[in-house]
C-alpha beads as a LAMMPS data file, in Angstrom:
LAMMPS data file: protein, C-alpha beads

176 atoms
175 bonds

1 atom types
1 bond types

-500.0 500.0 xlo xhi
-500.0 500.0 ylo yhi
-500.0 500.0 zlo zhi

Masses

1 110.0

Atoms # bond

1 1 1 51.045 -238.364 439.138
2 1 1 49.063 -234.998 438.369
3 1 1 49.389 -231.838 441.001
4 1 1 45.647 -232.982 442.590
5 1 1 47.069 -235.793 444.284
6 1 1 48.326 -232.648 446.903
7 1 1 44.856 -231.585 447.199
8 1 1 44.096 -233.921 450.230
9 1 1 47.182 -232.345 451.950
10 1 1 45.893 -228.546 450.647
11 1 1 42.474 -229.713 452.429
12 1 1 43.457 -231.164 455.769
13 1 1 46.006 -228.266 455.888
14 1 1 42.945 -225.553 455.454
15 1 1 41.274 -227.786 458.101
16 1 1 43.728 -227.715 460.707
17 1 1 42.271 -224.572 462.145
18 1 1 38.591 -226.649 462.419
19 1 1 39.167 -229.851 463.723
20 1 1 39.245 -230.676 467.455
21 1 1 41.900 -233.085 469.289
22 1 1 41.277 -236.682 468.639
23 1 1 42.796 -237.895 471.383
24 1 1 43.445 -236.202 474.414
25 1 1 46.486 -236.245 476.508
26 1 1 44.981 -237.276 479.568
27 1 1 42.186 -239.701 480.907
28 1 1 40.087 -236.997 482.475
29 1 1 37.033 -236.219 480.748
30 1 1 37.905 -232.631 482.027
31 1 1 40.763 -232.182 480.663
32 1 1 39.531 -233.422 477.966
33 1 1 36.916 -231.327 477.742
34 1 1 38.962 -228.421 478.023
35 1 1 41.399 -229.373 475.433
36 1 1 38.951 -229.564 472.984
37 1 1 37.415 -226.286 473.813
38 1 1 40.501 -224.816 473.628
39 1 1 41.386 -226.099 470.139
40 1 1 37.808 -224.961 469.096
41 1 1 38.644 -221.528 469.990
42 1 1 41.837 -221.140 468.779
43 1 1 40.647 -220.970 465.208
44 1 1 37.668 -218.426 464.855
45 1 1 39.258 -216.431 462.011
46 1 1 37.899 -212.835 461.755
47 1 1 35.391 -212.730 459.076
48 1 1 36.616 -211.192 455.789
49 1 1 38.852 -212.167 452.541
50 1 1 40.818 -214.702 453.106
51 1 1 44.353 -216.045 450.831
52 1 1 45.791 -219.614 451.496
53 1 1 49.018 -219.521 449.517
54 1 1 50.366 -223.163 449.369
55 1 1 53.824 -224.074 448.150
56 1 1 55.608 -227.293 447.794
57 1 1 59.399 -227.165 449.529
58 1 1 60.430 -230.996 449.253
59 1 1 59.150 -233.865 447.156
60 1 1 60.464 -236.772 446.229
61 1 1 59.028 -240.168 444.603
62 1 1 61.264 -242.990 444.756
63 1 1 61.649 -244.922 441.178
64 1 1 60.380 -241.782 439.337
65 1 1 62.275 -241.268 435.791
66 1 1 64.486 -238.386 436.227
67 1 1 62.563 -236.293 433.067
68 1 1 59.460 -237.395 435.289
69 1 1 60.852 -236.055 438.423
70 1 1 62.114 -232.753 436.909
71 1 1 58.209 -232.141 435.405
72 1 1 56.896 -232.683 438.733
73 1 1 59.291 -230.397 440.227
74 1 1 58.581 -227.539 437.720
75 1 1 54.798 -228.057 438.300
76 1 1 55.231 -227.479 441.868
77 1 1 57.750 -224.577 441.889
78 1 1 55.384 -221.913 441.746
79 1 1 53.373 -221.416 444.892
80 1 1 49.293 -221.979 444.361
81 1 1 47.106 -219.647 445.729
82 1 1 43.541 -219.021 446.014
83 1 1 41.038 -216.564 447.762
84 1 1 37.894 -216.342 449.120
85 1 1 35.449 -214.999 451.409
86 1 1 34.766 -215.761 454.984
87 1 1 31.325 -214.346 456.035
88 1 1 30.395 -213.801 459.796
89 1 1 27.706 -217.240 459.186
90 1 1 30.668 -218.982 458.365
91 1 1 33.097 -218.393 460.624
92 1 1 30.431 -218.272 463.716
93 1 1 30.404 -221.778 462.914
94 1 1 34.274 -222.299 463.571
95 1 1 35.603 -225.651 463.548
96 1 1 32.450 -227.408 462.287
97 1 1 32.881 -226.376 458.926
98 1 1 36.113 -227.540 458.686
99 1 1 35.095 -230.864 460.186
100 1 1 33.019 -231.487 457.490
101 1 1 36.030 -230.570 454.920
102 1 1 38.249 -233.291 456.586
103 1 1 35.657 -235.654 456.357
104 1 1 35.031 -234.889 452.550
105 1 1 38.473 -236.185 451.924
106 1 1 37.982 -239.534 454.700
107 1 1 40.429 -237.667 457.018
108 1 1 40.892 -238.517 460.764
109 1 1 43.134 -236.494 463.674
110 1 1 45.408 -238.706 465.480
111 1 1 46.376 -235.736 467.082
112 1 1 45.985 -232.335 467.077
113 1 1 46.627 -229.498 469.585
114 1 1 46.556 -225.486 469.537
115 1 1 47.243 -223.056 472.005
116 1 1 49.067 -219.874 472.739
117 1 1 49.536 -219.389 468.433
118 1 1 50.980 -223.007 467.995
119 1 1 49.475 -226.046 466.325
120 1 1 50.416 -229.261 466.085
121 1 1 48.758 -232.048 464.537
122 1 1 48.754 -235.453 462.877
123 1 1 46.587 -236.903 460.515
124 1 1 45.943 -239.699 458.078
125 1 1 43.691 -239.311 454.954
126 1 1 42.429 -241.985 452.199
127 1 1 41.681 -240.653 449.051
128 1 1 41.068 -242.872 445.586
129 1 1 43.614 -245.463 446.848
130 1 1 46.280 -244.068 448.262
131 1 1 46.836 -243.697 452.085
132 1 1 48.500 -240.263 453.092
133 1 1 50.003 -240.264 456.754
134 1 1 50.673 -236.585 457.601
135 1 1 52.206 -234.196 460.457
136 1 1 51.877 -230.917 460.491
137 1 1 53.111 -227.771 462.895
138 1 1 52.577 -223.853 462.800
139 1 1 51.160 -220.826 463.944
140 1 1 47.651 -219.086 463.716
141 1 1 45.933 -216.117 465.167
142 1 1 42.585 -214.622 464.402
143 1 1 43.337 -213.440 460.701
144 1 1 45.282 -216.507 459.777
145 1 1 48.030 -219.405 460.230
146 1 1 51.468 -220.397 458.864
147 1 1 51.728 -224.061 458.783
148 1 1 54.409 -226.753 457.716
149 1 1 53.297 -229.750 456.711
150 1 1 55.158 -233.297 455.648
151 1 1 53.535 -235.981 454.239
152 1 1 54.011 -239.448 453.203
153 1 1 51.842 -241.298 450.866
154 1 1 51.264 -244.743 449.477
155 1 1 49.426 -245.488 446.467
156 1 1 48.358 -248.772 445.366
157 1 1 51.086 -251.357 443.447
158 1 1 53.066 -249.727 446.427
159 1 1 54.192 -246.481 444.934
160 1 1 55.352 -244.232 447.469
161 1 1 55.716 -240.351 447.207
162 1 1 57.071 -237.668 450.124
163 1 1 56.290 -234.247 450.072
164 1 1 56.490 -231.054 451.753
165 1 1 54.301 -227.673 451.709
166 1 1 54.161 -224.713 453.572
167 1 1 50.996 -223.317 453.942
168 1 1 50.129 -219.444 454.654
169 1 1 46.330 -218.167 455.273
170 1 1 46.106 -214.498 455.237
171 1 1 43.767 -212.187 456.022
172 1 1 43.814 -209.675 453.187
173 1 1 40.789 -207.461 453.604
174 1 1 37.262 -207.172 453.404
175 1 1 34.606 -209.531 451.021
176 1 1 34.683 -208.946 447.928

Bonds

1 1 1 2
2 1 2 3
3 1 3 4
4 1 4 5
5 1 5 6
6 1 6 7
7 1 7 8
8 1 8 9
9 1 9 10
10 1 10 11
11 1 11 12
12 1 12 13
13 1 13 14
14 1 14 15
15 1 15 16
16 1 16 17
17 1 17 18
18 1 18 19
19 1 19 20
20 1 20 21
21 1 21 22
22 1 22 23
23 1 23 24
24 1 24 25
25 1 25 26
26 1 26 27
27 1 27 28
28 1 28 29
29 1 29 30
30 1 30 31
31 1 31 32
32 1 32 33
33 1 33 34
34 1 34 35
35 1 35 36
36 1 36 37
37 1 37 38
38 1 38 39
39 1 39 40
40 1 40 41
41 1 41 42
42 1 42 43
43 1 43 44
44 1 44 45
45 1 45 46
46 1 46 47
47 1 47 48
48 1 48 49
49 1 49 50
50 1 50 51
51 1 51 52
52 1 52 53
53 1 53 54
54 1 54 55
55 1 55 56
56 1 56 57
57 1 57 58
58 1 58 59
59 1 59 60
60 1 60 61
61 1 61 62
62 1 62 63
63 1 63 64
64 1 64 65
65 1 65 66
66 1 66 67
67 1 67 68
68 1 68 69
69 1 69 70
70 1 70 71
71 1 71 72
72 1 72 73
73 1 73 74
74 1 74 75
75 1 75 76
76 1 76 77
77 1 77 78
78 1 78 79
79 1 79 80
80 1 80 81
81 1 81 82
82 1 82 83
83 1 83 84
84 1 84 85
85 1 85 86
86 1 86 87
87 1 87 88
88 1 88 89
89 1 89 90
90 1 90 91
91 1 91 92
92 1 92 93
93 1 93 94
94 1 94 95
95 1 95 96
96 1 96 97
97 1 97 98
98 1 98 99
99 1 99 100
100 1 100 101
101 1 101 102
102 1 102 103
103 1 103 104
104 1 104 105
105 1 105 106
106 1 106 107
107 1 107 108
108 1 108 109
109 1 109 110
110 1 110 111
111 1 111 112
112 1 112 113
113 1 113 114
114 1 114 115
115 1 115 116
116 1 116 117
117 1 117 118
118 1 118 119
119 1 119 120
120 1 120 121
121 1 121 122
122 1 122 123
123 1 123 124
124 1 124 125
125 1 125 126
126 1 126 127
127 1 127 128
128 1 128 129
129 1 129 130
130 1 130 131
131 1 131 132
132 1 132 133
133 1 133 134
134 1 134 135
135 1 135 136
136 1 136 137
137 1 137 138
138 1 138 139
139 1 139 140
140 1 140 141
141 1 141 142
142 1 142 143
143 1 143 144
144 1 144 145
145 1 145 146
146 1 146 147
147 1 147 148
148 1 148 149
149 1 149 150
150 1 150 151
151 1 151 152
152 1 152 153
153 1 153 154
154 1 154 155
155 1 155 156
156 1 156 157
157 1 157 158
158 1 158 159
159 1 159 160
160 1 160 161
161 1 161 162
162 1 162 163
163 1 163 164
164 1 164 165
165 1 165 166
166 1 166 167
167 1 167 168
168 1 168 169
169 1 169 170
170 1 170 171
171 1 171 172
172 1 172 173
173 1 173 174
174 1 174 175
175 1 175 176
């Protein structure tokens, strides 16, 4: 297994803050209505530079060699990080360019729900064979989001991996 087999979870974690509820909580098309709307505003990050620091916490693959096991566990003990710049364009259009991240990486909400600084979600992504089934809870405001995420995967002949990331999206200035 190579470290880019997290990138799915990296992704739909960077999405959260763009993709609307899935399925609502109620019948009522108002309700549902308002749900979504309410998810859709709950992530309009302030324009600026941006830092999504994402670190694994748990992992575990069941039948891995222990000198396997240990190499994986080294790769993922330092905490990845990357930056970049959210322009006003950009984050005017909120949650739809996040929508079109998750769907890059053949992603679908089973749930998801934000208000008053929470999210919660859950999610399932495909991605070269393997199936990834994923929840995911945290906080956000305008200039970023802390969220914990724990996933389960399957890959094909069966193989099955756990992990765990937390992942922090900061705010850190200005563009660049």
């Amino acid at each position: 297994m190579r470290k880019s087999l997290i990138v799915p979870i990296a992704l739909s974690a960077l999405a959260l803050g763009a993709c609307s509820k899935q399925t609502a909580t109620t019948d009522a098309p108002a309700q549902a209505s308002a749900d979504k709307a309410a998810a859709e505003m709950a992530f309009r990050f302030t324009p600026g530079q941006y830092r999504t620091t994402i670190e694994v916490t748990d992992f575990a693959m069941p039948g891995m060699p222990p000198q396997a096991e240990t190499q994986m566990k080294a790769m993922f003990a330092k905490a990845a990080s990357q930056e970049y710049c959210l322009k006003p364009e950009d984050a005017a259009k909120g949650i739809e360019a996040m929508k079109q991240n998750m769907a890059k990486g053949d992603c679908k909400f089973d749930k998801f729900e934000a208000s008053g600084g929470t999210v919660s979600s859950a999610f399932t992504c495909k991605n070269d064979g393997m199936e990834m089934h994923s929840t995911s809870q945290g906080t956000y405001s305008d200039t970023g989001s802390q969220v914990a995420i724990k996933a389960d995967m399957k890959a094909p002949g069966g193989k099955t991996m756990h992990i765990e990331q937390s992942v922090k999206t900061e705010r850190i200035g200005d563009c660049k």
